[in-house]
C-alpha positions, 0 to 999 in steps of 0.5 A: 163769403166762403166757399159754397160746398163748405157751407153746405157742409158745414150745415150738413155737419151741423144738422146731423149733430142736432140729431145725434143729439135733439134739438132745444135750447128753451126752458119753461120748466124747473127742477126740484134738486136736494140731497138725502142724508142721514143724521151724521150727514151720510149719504142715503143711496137709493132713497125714493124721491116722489113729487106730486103736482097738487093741482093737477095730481100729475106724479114723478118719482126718482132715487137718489144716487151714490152721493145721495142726491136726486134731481127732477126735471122738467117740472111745470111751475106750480106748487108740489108736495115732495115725499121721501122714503128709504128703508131703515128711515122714517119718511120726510113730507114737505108740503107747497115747494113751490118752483119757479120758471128756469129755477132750482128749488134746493129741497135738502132732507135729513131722515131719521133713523127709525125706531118705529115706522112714521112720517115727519112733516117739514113746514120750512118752505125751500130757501130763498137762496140760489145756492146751485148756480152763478146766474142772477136772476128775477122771478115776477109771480102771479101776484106780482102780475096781478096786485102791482099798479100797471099803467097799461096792463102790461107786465113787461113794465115790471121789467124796471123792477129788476137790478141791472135794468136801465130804463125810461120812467113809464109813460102812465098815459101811453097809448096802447101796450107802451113795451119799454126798451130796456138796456140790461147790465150794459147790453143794447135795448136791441139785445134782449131776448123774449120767450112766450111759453119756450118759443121765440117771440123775438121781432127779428126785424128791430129786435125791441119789445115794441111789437111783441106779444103781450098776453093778459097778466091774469093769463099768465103763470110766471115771468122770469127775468135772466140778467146775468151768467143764465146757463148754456141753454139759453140765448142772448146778451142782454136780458132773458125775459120768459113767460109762461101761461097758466095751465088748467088743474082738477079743479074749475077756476077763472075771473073776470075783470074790467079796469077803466079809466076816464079824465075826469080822475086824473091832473091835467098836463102842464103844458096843456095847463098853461095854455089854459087848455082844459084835460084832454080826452083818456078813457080806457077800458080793458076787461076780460076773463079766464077760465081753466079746469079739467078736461079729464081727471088728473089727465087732461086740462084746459085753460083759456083767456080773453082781454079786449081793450078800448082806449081813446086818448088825447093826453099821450104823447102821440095826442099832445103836440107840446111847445112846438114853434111855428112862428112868432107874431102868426095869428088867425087872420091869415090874409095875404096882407097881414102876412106880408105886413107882419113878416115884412115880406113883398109877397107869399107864395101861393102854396104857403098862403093855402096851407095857412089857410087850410082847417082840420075838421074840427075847424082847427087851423092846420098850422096852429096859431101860436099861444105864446109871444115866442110863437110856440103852439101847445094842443092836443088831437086825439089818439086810439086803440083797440086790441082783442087777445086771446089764450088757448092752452091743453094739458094732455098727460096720456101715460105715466111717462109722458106728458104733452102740451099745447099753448096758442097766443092771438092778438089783434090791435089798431092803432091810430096816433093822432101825431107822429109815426108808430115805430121807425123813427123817420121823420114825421109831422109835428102837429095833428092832421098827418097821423099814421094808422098802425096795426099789430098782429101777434101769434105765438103757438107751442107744442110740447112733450116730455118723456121719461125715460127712467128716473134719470133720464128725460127729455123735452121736445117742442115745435114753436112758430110765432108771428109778428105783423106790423102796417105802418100807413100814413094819414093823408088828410091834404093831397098836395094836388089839391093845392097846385103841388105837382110831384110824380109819385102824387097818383101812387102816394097822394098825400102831402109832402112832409114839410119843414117850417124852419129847419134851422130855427127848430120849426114845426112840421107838417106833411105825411110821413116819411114811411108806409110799412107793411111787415111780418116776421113769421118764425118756426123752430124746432127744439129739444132737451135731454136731461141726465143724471149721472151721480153728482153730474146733471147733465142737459144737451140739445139744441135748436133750428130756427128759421125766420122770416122777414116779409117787408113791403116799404116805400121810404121818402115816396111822398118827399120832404121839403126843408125850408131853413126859416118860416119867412123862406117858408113863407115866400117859397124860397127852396134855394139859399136861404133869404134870411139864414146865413149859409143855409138853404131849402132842398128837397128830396124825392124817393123811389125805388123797388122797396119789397123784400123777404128776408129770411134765414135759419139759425142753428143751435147747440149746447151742453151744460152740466152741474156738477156737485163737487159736494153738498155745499159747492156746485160747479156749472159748466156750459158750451154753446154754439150759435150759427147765426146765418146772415139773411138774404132775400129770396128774390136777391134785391139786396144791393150794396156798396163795398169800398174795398172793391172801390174804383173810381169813374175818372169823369170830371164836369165842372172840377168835381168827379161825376159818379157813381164810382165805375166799382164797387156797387154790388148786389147780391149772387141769388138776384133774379135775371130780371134784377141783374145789372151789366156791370155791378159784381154779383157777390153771395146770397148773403152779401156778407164774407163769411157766415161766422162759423166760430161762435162758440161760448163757454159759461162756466159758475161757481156757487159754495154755501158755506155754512151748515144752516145753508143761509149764505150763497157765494157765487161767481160767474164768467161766460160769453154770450152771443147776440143774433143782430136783427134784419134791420142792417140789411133793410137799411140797404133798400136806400142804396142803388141799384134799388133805390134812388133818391133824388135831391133838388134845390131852387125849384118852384114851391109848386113843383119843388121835386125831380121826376123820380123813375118809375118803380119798374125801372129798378134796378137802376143807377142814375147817371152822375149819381153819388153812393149814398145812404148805409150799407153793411159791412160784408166784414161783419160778424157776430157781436158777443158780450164777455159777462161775468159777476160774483154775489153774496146771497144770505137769509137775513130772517125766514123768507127775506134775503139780501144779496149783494152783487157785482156784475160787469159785461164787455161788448165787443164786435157791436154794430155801428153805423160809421161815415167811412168817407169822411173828409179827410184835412189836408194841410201844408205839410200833408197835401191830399191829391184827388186821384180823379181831378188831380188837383193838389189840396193845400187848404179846407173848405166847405165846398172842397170836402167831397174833394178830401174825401178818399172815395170819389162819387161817394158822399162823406156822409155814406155810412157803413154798418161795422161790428167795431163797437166796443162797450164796458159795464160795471155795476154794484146791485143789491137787493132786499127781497121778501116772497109773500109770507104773513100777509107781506111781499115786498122787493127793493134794489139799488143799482150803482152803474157806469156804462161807456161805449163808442156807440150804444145802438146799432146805427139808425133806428132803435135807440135807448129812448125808442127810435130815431137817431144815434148820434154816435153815428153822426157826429164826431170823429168817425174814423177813430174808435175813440172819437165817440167813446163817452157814457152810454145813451142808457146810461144811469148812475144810480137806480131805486126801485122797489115794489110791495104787496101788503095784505092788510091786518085787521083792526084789533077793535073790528069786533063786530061782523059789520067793523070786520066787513068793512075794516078786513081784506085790505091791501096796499100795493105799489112801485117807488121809483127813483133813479138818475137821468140817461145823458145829454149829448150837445150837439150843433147841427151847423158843425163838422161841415169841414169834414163833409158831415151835416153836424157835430159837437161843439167847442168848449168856450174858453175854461170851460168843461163839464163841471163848469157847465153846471155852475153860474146857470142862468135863471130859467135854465138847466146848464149854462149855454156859454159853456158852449160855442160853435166849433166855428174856424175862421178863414186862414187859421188851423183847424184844431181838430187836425192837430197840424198847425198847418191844416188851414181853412180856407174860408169860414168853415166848422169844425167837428167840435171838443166837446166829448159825447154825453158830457151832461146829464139831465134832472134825476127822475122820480115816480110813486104808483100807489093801488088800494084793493079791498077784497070782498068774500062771497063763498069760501071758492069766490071773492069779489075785488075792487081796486083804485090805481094812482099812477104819479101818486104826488103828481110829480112833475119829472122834467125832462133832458135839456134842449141840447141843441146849440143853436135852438133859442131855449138851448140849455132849458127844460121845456117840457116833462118826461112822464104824465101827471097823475092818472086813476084807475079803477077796477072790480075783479071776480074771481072763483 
């Protein structure tokens, strides 16, 4: 990091920019912007430019300049009435513009010249087309919000609406909110960026939708989606996703609603099915209502909201344990002699015989009996969620020149899933009994005033704060005390330890999770806006400061794991080498440490953006941004690390191999409390990292010409770089490093006491003697990623209200995060001998047991990963799409996305991934020292892409003559979502490979002749590819390695390679889906409407299967044995609304 002093300078330089200037960045507003012309297309100077909010009667007026145009900022989304006069020319009056979040509505005005003095009325609704910018964007109404079909009644499903967006299918039958993981024209599922109302409603700690808040879609106004070229105002890279909340008006308005579900409506889950287990539980009821009026006549409005949400399900995948294996053979009678008859043993351990044994309450076996001659068991437990949500919002405009604003957001939802964790991607049981019970909490407020100054000025100032809870806590159904398990960490975390039933089979397993999270990420910003007009410039600078928060509270490992290769080791308590795998051996591993942390950092902000209209048809925008995005730090200093430059080894040897840890490189960070110093590790910056990253400047600049004089065709292009703010999530990743961390490994202990004895938490911080570095640290080299956009598109009006655009839009990422295993062993040979500086032994050949050996650092594991900005990606697509707002009763939007997307790795490491969690096998497997070692089709990845959504007021009958016919046969409507797409990839992996570099895994080999075409030919009945495309990557004794490409790298006994197969070779089966709602609507007054709504979720009850087993080793390697979204689910529900 650079020097102190500097850095106080430069935030002092900073700070006093942002007052020079104002502060903010966020847009929760439009603009309304045209021209005034005369018949000859002469400009108008000086005409009067009044607009009139017609709900709340809220009134603006401005005067067109020298070129004739006029702009007026800072507009709430509503509809308005617009009014333009000058003197010499009749007036112009156009009725319901309406204008959406963060958009231009272009009102162009030809005035008459007057002969006598009245009011032309123009009917024509503003065009479709962005005839004013390079952005590419998607706006979702209220109707959109409110018509369309939601499984979950969460709109930020309609994401997979908009081109550009890659995405899973939705999970019809998740559990609670379900917030996809959307990857946005090639950007990471961690790189989007979420606004309630203009205040970031980011998690800082994942950086992923799955926590944040999701108010009611009859609470909301508007929604708009930024994928591409958004201007200077706005953060991120990916995709920019803001809401707004409804506001009240001068008149009373409101609904109530309630949408319920029961299985009794719905298919059953083939798994399930063909087990003959009958339907599982799912009954789900959401109600709620909103109210919002005025306060004070055309000064003072109100609106509020309430949803609750009750939801018992047995049909989500945190319910249904599908196909898992247990063991062939195994049934109800589970005696001591059955078991060692049946599986040919001499004898059962006592702790496994017990575990047998034990029964959940509702008499269930806790390790199934298989239904299956295979021995693979299918269930389902039960899963629920509640939430309880409100919205509180005041419209308050004290004066002609000022108006203020204040919107709060509250939520509070349980969660208990019945298998599995919530959110981390750690391991976890496989079957029901060791649940985790989660919650939730949201808060997001905004405050808001924007003054006048004069017509031409105007700024927007906000105050923001948001707040994001999230408790992980596992379910401890079996205490391990209670079956004779001894572990020292059982009176702190007295569940069972998580156990692996046959690891190398792919078994099933039980136990408690490997985490207990409790964590919040306060946030407070404060933001301004200034717009001005200066002839064809409009000019709008300002800026951010942004200060968040990290509040963690873990313990990773805390209840152990024990890994068992087969069930018979399982069975007999074998936790050495396996008695019945080959190569193979149980370990078991134990962690502890001091896990507590308060991340916390401040974020600085500036942009200036201008559009300048060269003429009345050609627009240039121009745009400057600057992000300081400080590295956290922990405000108590307990950040810990290992950087290799800094590398020195012990030059202790026991046993031929060097005794750790290295005698340098450990640090821990400058800010650490006394009573966390430790003699001898290197104190570094607070922020750990070298440098604070000062030069993250993003020029954007667009060019948008409109050609003809009817104004239906839009060329636009667009170049700019966007800057993405990593989350936290590097730096936690950090609590498994010493000296805060330790986790100890064991091998060969009894099945009863199959653990170390783990220090207690007071002793850290601590580095255990003889101890190697494992686990990941961050790269103090690493800077900020940033994604270079650019994109051209074709905008024309194909009728009134329909347009067709065709776009191109492409990114490339560079100095993206990755998790990369730095201490890879390297292949020594006859030609390029490696010497270990620490033994001194000269290495000609390669074996397993020699990898540490090869490895350049010494008492520092091969599979020690560091967090790198190295990663590089690039996409390219094709988006068109056909949209028609509602008009005539008809709203329907359809886009077709053709895309290829490749990088060397497509998350940030480990955590997040493009399915929601878990593994990133970029960062696993391969070659990890080259660039190109894992370069290959992104994990989100999809080629082609469909999806449309329609809203059709149905027209009545023509033979609906009576009251009764029109009573029955009018106010229908149909509404739904057609989705079909390709599947994301399919990466081959085998687990047993790569050991000759020292890595747990790998790719295997092509079989001979064969690639990925072949893969797909001759495929086996009951299969998806055909397996015998693959082999391990396996080397016999005295051949050369291939892939060292030296003829005399040898191994010296039977070894694995890291494989030839490249990643994500294969793709799985193209994914379909059709959601049909047909709502009738009932009028009761001319002010009050009753609706009643059915909702078919997987309308055809297609069966979309899901990627392949991919494993080389697994038995249904190259099959489909199971699906990726839920048979078909109703929904009913009955709104009133007045």
């Amino acid at each position: 990091m650079g020097s102190p002093i500097k850095f106080v300078m430069a935030e002092a330089v900073l700070l006093g920019a942002l007052l020079s200037l104002a502060w903010g960045q966020t847009q929760t507003t439009g603009r309304i912007a045209g021209a005034v012309r005369d018949p000859q297309g002469a400009a108008i100077v000086g005409a009067e430019v009044a607009v009139e909010n017609l709900a709340t009667a809220d009134q603006r007026s401005v005067t067109s300049d020298d070129s004739g145009s006029y702009s007026v900022p800072f507009l709430p989304p509503a509809r308005y009435e617009l009014k333009i006069r000058a003197k010499g020319f009749n007036s112009a009056i156009f009725h319901d513009v309406s204008i959406g979040l963060s958009e231009t509505a272009t009102v162009n005005a030809v005035l008459q010249v007057a002969q006598t003095s009245f009011e032309v009325t123009v009917t024509d609704a503003p065009p479709l087309l962005r005839g004013d910018s390079a952005e590419l964007s998607t706006t979702l109404d209220s109707r959109s919000l409110t018509e369309l079909p939601l499984p979950t009644r969460n709109f930020l499903q309609l994401l997979t609406l908009v081109p550009g967006v890659s995405a899973p299918l939705t999970n019809n039958n998740a559990l609670g909110r379900n917030s996809p993981n959307v990857s946005v024209n090639g950007a990471r599922v961690t790189q989007n960026n979420y606004q309630i109302n203009g205040v970031d409603g980011n998690d800082i700690s994942l950086h992923v939708f799955t926590d944040v808040g999701v108010p009611a879609p009859e609470s909301v106004s508007e929604i708009n989606v930024q994928t591409s070229m958004y201007d200077a105002s706005v953060a991120g890279t990916g995709g920019s996703v803001q809401v707004v909340s409804k506001s009240g008006s001068n008149f009373l308005h409101g609904t109530a609603y309630e949408y319920f579900r029961n299985e009794v409506f719905n298919a059953n889950d083939a798994n399930l099915r063909a087990v003959g287990d009958r339907r599982p539980a799912m009954r789900r009821n959401v109600y709620g209502g909103t109210l919002g009026g005025p306060l004070r006549k055309n000064r003072a409005f109100f609106f509020g909201s309430y949803q609750g949400t009750r939801d018992a399900n047995g049909a989500t995948d945190q319910s249904i344990y599908k196909g898992v294996l247990i063991a062939p053979r195994l049934t109800d009678d589970r005696s001591a002699n059955t078991l060692m008859n049946t599986f040919e043993l001499a004898s059962i351990d006592p702790i496994s015989l017990q575990l047998l044994n034990l029964k959940l309450p509702n008499g269930r076996f806790l390790i199934p009996t298989p239904q299956t001659s295979d021995g693979l068991a299918t269930g389902s437990a039960l899963s629920t969620y509640h939430e309880e949500q409100f919205n509180a919002n005041v419209d308050y405009r004290p004066g002609s020149k000022d108006s203020l604003s204040g919107k709060f957001f509250f939520a509070h939802a349980p969660l208990f899933s019945a298998i599995g964790g919530a959110n981390f991607g750690f391991a976890f049981g496989s079957v029901p009994g060791f649940g985790t019970f989660v919650v939730v909490d949201n808060h997001t407020l905004s405050l808001q005033e924007v003054h006048t100054f004069n017509p031409s000025v105007v700024n927007e100032a906000r105050f923001g704060y948001s707040f994001i809870r999230h408790d992980e806590v596992p379910q401890e159904s079996v205490e391990d005390r209670s079956i004779g398990m001894q572990r020292s960490t059982a009176s702190q975390y007295p569940g069972l330890p998580l156990i692996v039933m046959g690891g190398d089979e792919g078994g099933a397993a039980i136990g408690t999770s490997s985490i207990t999270y409790r964590g919040s990420t306060p946030m407070r910003s404060f933001a301004d806006v200034l717009s001005l007009q200066r002839g064809a410039h409009n000019l709008r600078l300002g800026g951010e400061v942004q200060h968040s928060e990290w509040r963690a509270r873990a313990a990773v490992f805390s209840y152990g794991e024990l890994d068992f290769p087969t069930f018979k080791d399982f069975l007999i308590g074998n936790t050495g080498p396996s008695q019945f795998a080959d190569g193979t051996f149980a370990f078991a591993h134990l962690g502890t440490g001091l896990q507590d942390r308060d991340f916390l950092t401040t974020d600085y902000h500036l942009f200036i953006q201008d559009e300048w209209k060269v003429s009345p048809r050609f627009t240039v925008n121009l745009g400057l941004r600057y992000e300081l995005d400080l590295p956290p730090y922990d405000t108590q200093g307990r950040i810990g690390g290992f950087d290799p430059e800094l590398y020195v080894p012990r030059m202790e040897v026991t046993g031929g191999f060097p005794v750790g840890p290295p005698a340098q490189g450990i640090i821990e960070a400058g800010n650490a409390l006394p009573q966390y110093r430790l003699p001898g590790v290197l104190r570094v910056g607070k922020r750990v990292v070298k440098s604070i990253d000062p030069n993250n400047f993003g020029p954007r600049i667009g060019l948008a010409w409109s050609p003809l004089d009817s104004g239906r065709l839009a060329l636009r292009a667009g170049y700019g770089i966007f800057f993405a703010r990593p989350s936290f999530f590097s730096h936690a990743l950090e609590i498994f490093n010493p000296p805060f961390f330790l986790d100890s490994e064991t091998s060969g202990q009894p099945f009863s006491s199959p653990f170390a004895s783990a220090p207690p938490e007071s002793s850290f911080p601590l580095i255990q003697p003889g101890s190697a570095i494992g686990g990941w640290a961050t790269d103090r080299n690493a800077r900020t990623p940033y994604y270079q956009q650019f994109n051209a598109s074709l905008q024309y009006e194909l009728v009134r209200d329909t347009t067709l655009q065709i776009a191109y839009a492409g990114s490339r990422g560079l100095k993206l995060y990755r998790s990369v295993n730095v201490n890879q062993a390297r292949i020594a040979s006859l030609n390029h001998p490696i010497t270990n500086l620490v033994t001194g032994e000269v290495i000609r050949d390669n074996t397993i047991e020699n990898a540490s050996l090869r490895a350049p650092m010494q008492e520092v594991r091969p599979d020690f990963a560091l967090n790198q900005t190295t990663a590089q990606s690039t996409y390219h697509s094709l988006q068109t799409t056909l949209n028609r707002r509602f008009a005539r009763g008809l709203q329907f939007s359809a886009s077709y996305t053709f895309s290829r997307s490749i990088d060397n790795a497509s998350n940030p490491g480990w955590g997040p991934t493009a399915n929601g969690g878990g593994f990133d096998t970029a960062s696993l497997f391969g070659n990890q020292l080259t660039d190109r070692g894992n370069r290959g089709l992104s994990d989100f990845d999809c080629t082609h892409r469909f999806v449309a959504s329609y809203v059709w007021d149905l027209p009545p009958p023509a033979f609906a003559h009576s009251s009764a016919a029109r009573l029955l046969l009018s106010n229908w409507q149909l509404s739904g979502i057609v989705t079909a797409m390709s599947a994301v990839p399919t990466d081959i992996i085998d687990p047993g490979g790569g050991f000759l570099y020292g890595q747990f895994g790998s790719r295997p080999n092509w079989a001979q002749g064969a690639n990925r075409r072949t893969a797909r030919r001759n495929i086996p009945p009951g299969y998806y590819f055909n397996p015998a495309a693959f082999v391990p990557a396996t080397v016999q004794p005295g051949e050369p390695i291939p892939s060292a490409h030296d003829p005399t790298a040898l191994t010296g006994d039977t070894g694995t390679d890291i494989g030839n197969v490249g990643r994500n070779v294969l793709r799985g089966p193209s994914q379909n889906n059709i959601d049909l709602s047909i709502g009738k609507r009932l009028l009761l007054t001319e002010s009050k409407d009753l609706r009643f709504q059915a909702d078919f979720f997987n309308l055809l009850n297609h069966a979309n299967q899901d990627g392949p087993v991919n494993d080389i080793n697994a038995g249904d390697f190259g099959r489909i044995v199971s699906f990726s979204s839920s048979p078909r689910i109703m929904q009913l529900s009955l709104r009133f609304d007045f």
